[in-house]
N, C-alpha and C positions, 0 to 999 in steps of 0.2 A: 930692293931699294925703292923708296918712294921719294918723290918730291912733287911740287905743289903748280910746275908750271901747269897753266891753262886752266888753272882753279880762279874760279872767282871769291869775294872776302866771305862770303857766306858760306860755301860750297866747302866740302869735306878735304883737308889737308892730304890726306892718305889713302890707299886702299881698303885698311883697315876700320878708317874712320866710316868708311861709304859703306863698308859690308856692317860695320856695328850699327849704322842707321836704319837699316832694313830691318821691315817684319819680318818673323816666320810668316808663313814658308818661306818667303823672296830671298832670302838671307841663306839657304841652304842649295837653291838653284843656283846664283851666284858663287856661292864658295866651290860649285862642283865646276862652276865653267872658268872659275879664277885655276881650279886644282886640274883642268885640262889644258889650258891655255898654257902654263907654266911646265905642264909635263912635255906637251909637244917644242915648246919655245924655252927651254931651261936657260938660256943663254939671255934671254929678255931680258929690260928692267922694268918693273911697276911702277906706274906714275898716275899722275890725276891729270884730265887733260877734259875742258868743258867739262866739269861737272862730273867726271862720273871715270873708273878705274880704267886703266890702260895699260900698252905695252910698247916701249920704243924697243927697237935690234941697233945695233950702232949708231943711236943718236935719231933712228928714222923710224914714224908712226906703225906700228905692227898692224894691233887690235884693240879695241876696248868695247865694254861691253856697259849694259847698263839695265837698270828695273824701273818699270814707269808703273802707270798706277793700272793697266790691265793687258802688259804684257812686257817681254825681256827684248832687249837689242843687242845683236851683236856685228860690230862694224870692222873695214868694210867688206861689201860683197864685191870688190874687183871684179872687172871682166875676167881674169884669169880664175878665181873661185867660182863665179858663174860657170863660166866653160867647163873648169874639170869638175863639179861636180852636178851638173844638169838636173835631172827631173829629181834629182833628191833634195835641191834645195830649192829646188824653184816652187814651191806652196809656201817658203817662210820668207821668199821676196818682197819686198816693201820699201817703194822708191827706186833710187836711179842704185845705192851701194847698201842698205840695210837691210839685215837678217831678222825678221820678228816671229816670238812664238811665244806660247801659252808656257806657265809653271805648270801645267797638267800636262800639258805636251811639248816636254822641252827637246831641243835636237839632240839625236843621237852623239853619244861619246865618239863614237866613231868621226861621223861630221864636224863634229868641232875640230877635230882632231887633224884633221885634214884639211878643212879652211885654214885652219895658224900653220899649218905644214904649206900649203900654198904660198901665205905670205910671207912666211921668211922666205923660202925662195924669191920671191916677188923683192922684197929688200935687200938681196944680195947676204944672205943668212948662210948660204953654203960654200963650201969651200970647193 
């Protein structure tokens, strides 16, 4: 499910719309971290939130992720994602909560995988 909050009037309605905007490659790196993001978090909804695709869990900010013009974001780095996953993600640290890395060297499936596994927890995602 998409909708439009936190889009501005220029900015892409949907997720769909944000990933059809993209070049290749960009557009294929994205569609793997949309197709990790939703595996770990199936219970998420899709939304647009600043510009660029996202994830609420019962109404409260997940993840969202984004392509810039020379490299990928994926938000955020919580101190609780900091802590449990240490030296492995502390080279794609950038800022106080952002994940940044090359389409040549995007992060591990596994890492994604586990960041959005952190933050639902972090959201109250578990039962």
């Amino acid at each position: 499910m998409s909708d439009s909050r936190g889009a501005s009037a220029g900015g892409p309605a949907t997720v769909d719309a944000y990933l059809a905007s993209q070049p290749e490659p960009a557009r294929r790196v994205l569609e793997n971290l949309r197709r990790l993001i939703r595996e770990a978090a199936p219970q998420a909804e899709e939304t647009i939130a600043y510009d660029m695709p996202a994830l609420r869990l019962h109404g409260r900010f997940l993840v969202s992720y984004a392509a810039y013009r020379r490299h990928f974001s994926l938000f955020p780095a919580s101190q609780a994602v900091q802590d449990a996953c240490g030296d492995e993600l502390r080279p794609y640290l950038s800022g106080r909560a952002t994940i940044q890395f090359q389409g040549s060297a995007p992060l591990s499936d596994d890492l994604v995988r586990r960041i959005v596994e952190i933050r639902v927890a972090e959201v109250g995602g578990r039962s």
